[in-house]
C-alpha positions in Angstrom: 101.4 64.1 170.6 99.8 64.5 167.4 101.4 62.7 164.6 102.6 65.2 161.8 102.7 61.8 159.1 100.0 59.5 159.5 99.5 55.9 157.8 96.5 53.3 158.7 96.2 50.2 156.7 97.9 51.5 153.9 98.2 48.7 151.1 99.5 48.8 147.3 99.2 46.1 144.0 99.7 46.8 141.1 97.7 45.8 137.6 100.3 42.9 137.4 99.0 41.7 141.0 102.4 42.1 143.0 101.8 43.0 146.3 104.3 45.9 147.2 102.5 47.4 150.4 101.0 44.7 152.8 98.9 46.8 155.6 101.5 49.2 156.9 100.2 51.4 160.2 103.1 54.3 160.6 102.7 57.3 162.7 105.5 59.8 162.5 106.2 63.1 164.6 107.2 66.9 164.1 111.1 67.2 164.4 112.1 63.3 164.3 114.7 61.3 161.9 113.0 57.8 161.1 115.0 55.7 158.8 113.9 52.6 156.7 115.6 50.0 156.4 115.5 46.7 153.5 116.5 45.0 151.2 116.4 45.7 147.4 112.3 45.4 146.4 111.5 45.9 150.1 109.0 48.3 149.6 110.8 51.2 150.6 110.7 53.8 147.3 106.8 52.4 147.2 106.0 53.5 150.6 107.7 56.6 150.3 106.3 57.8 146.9 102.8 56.8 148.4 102.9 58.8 150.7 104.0 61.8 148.6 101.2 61.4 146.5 103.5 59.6 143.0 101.8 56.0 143.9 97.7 56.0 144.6 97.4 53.4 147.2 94.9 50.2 146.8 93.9 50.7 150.3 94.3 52.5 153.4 94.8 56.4 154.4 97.5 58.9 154.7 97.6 62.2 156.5 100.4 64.8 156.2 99.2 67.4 159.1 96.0 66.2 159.1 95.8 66.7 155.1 94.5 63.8 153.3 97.1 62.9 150.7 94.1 61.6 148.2 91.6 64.4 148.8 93.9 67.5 150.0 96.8 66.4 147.9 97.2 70.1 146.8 98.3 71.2 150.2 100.2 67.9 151.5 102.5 68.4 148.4 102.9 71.7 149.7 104.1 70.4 153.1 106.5 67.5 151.4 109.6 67.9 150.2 111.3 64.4 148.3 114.7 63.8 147.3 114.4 60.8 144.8 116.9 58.0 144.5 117.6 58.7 140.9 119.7 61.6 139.9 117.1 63.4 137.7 118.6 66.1 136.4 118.4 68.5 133.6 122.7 68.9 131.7 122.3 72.2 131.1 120.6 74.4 133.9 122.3 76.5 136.6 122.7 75.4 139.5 120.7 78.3 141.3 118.0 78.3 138.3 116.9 74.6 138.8 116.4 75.3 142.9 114.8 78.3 142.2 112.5 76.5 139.3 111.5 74.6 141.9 110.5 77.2 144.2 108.3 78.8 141.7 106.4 75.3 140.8 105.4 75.4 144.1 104.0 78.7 143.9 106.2 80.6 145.9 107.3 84.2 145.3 111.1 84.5 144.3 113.8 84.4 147.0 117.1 84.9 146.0 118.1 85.6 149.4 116.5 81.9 150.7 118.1 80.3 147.6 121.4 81.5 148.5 121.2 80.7 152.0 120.2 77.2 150.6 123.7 77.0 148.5 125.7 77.6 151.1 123.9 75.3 153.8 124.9 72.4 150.7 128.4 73.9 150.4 126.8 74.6 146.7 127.6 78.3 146.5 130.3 78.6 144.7 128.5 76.1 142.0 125.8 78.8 141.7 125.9 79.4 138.2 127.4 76.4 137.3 125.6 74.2 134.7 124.4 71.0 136.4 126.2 68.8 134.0 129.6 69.9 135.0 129.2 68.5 138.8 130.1 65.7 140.4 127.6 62.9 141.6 127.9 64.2 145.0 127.1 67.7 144.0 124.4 66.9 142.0 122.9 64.7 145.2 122.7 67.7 147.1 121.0 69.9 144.2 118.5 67.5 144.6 118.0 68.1 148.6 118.0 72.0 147.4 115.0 71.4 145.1 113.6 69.6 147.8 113.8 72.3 150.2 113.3 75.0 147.8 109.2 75.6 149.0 110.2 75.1 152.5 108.7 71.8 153.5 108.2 70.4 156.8 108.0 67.3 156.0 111.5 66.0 154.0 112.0 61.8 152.4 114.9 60.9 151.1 115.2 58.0 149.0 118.5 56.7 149.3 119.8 60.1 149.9 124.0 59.1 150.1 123.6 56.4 147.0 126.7 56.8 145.0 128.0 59.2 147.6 131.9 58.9 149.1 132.4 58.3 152.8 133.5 61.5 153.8 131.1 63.6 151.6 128.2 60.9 153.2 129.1 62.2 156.5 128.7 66.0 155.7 125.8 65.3 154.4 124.7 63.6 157.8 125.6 66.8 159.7 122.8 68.4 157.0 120.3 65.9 157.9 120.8 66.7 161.9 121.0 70.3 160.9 117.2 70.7 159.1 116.2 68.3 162.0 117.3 70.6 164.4 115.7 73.4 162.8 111.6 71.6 162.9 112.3 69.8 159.8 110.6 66.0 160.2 112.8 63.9 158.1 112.2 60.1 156.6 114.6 58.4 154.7 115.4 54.8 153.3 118.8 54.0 153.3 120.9 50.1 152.4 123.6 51.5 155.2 123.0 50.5 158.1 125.6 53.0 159.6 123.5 55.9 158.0 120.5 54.6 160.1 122.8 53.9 163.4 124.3 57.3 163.2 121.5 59.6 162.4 118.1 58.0 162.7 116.2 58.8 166.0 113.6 55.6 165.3 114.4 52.8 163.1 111.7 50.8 160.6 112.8 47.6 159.1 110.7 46.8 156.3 110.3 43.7 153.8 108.5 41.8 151.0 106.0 45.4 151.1 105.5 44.5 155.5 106.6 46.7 158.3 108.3 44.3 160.3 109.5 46.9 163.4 109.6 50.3 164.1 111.6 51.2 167.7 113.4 53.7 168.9 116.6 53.5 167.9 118.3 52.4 171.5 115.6 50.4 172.6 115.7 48.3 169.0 119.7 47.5 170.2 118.5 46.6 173.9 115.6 44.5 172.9 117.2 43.1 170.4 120.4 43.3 170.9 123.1 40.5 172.6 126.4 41.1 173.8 129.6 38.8 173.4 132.2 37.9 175.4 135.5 37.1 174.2 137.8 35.0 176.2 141.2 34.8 175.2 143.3 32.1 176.9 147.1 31.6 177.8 147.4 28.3 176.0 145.4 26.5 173.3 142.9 23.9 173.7 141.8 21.4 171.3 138.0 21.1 172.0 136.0 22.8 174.9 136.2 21.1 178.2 132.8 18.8 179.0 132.3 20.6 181.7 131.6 24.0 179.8 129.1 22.4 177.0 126.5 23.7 178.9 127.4 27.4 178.0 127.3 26.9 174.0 131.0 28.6 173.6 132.6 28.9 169.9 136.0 28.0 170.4 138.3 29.6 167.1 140.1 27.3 164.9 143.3 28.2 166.7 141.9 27.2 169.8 142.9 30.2 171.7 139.7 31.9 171.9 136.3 31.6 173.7 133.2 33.1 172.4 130.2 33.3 174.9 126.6 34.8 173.7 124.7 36.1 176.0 121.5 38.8 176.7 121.6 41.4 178.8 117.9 41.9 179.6 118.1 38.7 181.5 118.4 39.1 185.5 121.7 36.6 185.5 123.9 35.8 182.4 125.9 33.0 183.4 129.2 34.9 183.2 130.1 34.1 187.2 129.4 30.6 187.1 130.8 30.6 183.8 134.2 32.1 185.2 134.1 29.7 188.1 133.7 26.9 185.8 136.5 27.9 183.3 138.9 28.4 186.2 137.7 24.7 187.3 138.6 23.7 184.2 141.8 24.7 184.4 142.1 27.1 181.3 144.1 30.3 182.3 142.7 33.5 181.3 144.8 35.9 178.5 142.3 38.6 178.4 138.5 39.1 178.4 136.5 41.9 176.4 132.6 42.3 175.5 131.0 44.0 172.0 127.3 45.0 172.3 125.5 44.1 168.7 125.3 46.6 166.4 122.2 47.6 164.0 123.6 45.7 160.9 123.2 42.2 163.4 119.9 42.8 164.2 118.9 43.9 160.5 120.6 40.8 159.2 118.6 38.6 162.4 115.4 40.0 161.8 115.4 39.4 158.3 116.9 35.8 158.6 114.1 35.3 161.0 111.3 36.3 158.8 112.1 34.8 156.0 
């Protein structure tokens, strides 16, 4: 499959000599959510204006549908639509003016019909002729997605798109995301929570000090990466683990009613029989057992601890 975003040895400094892009290779496909995640000064906004033609790059190419974004920029701006972290906003436009100003910078015949199909898509339509000043930070969020998609792009970043946003109004604007990726829409966004990426993204990027470190698919990230835990409640406290059980590296809680056993599921035996066997040899009566798989934010945190 032909990659619809496409970025080889891509590499940014700047006058002051800080190195924000180091060699990044990136291909991305028709249809897909990839989200990127990183720390503050990552490298995130960098790559993504880069790519949209804001940053020039020192080094390296990028293709937007086979467009060149140095040489065709004219028509790989056409294709990308960006959603910008900051709320940039003029205090006294309409609501429906601004989108449609946006529309006709891109040189697109009116559509009032489009631009009101657009409102109500961002639950926006009753703000039509609102002035933009009078919204909430949420509202004015999703403006920005409505200038985005105002020239119908194919191709749709979003810089921190939920920034500032409340939980519940976060997850409607998930449903969105889903919702233009459903419809053809490639979409790439850079996002601090790591729930936005577990719950939406189809292929996760972690990316820091201006390096790609990963990009996986977002299940097979979890199961290579990924360990699970099992928790081991017992009947009575102990006061330090059994001799006998050293071998497994178990946390034992300050209480001293708890087992905690680490293990990987990728590996063809995990130790949990023998480990059973020994407890029950140790005499230490079971209360309850339960597992938790990893979650995205542990293996963010492990990869960056690991790299640094």
């Amino acid at each position: 499959m032909q990659p619809i975003v496409s970025i080889k040895n891509l590499s940014k400094t700047y006058q002051s000599g800080h190195k924000a892009l180091n060699n990044i290779n990136l291909d991305i496909f028709k249809g897909e959510i990839i989200a990127l995640l990183g720390p503050n000064g990552a490298g995130k906004t960098t790559l993504i204006s880069t790519i949209c033609g804001i940053v020039t790059p020192s080094s390296g190419s990028i293709t937007v549908d086979g467009y060149d974004t140095v040489k065709q920029y004219r028509q790989t701006r056409a294709i990308i639509g960006l959603v910008p972290q900051e709320l940039t906003l003029g205090a006294f436009d309409a609501v429906a003016n601004t989108i449609a100003f946006s529309r006709g910078l891109h040189g697109k015949p009116a559509d009032p019909a489009y631009i009101d199909k657009l409102l109500t898509d961002l639950s926006l339509l009753d703000k039509r002729d609102s002035m933009l000043m009078t919204l909430s930070g949420g509202m004015k969020r999703r403006v920005l997605i409505g200038k985005a998609l105002a020239h119908r792009p194919t191709v749709l970043f979003l810089d921190e798109p939920t920034a500032g946003v409340d939980v519940e109004l976060r997850k409607d604007m998930w449903n969105l995301v889903r919702e233009l990726r459903d419809s053809g829409v490639t979409i790439i966004l850079t996002t601090h929570y790591i729930e936005e990426a577990e719950s939406i993204a189809d292929r996760v990027g972690v990316i820091n000090n201006g390096e790609l470190l990963l990009v996986e698919d977002k299940s097979t990230l979890m199961n290579k990466l990924g360990s699970k835990q099992l928790t081991i409640e017992l009947r009575e406290s102990i006061s330090g683990i059994p001799e006998t059980l050293t071998k497994y590296e178990l946390e034992l809680s300050e209480d001293g009613t708890t087992l905690l056993y680490h293990y990987d599921t990728r590996q063809s035996r995990t130790g949990i029989t023998s480990l059973m066997k020994d407890i029950n040899a140790a005499g230490l009566v079971l209360k309850d057992l339960h597992t938790k798989q990893s979650s995205l934010e542990d293996i963010f945190v492990n990869l960056l601890q690991a790299e640094s």
